[in-house]
N, C-alpha and C positions, 0 to 999 in steps of 0.2 A: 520208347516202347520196345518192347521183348521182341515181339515176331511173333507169340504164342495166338491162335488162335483163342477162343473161350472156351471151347469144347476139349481142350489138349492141355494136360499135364507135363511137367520135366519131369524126367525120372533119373536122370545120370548132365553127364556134359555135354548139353547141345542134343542128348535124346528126347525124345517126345512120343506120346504115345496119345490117343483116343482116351479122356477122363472115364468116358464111360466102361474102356475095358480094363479096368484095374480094378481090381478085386480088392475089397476090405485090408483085408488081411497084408497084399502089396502096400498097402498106402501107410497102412501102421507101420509095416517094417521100413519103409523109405523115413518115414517121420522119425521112427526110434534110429536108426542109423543118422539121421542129420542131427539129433539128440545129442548123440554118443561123441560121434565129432566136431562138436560144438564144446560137450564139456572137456574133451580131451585138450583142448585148442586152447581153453582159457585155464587150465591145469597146468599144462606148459608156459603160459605165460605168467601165472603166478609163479611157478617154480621158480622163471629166468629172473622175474624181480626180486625175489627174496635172494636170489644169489650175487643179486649186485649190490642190493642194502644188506647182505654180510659180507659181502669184501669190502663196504664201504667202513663198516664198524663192525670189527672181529668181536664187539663183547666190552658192556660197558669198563674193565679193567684198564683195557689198553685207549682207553679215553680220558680216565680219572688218575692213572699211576705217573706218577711224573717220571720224567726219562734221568738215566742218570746221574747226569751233568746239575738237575736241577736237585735230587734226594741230596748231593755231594755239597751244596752251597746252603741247603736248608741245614744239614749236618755242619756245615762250619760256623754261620750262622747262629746257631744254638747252643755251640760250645763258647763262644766268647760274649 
């Protein structure tokens, strides 16, 4: 259990206030700010993964071009 009474809202970390004296208006803007940092939070977390699955694969090329050792034996390979 929270500690929260039923009558008492959170408004911040560990503050609280009387439900009844918050005004429309505060409640929207608490709600759209917890909105906001929610989607920032999971914006950031998509960014961090899209930057580990391209450092994992730079780009289908450098997965399908064979390295040089191996162009050098298909090359010799071809000629005889």
């Amino acid at each position: 259990m929270s500690g929260l009474k039923l009558d008492e809202t959170m408004v911040g970390k560990g503050h609280s206030v009387p439900a009844h004296a918050m005004e429309r208006e505060t409640i929207h803007r608490h709600v759209a700010r917890g909105r906001d940092l929610r989607a920032e939070h999971i914006a950031q977390w998509g960014r961090s993964v899209a930057r580990t699955w391209a450092s994992l694969f730079r780009g289908p090329s450098r997965l399908l071009t064979p390295s040089k050792d191996a162009r050098k034996r298909m090359t010799t390979l071809a000629q005889h």
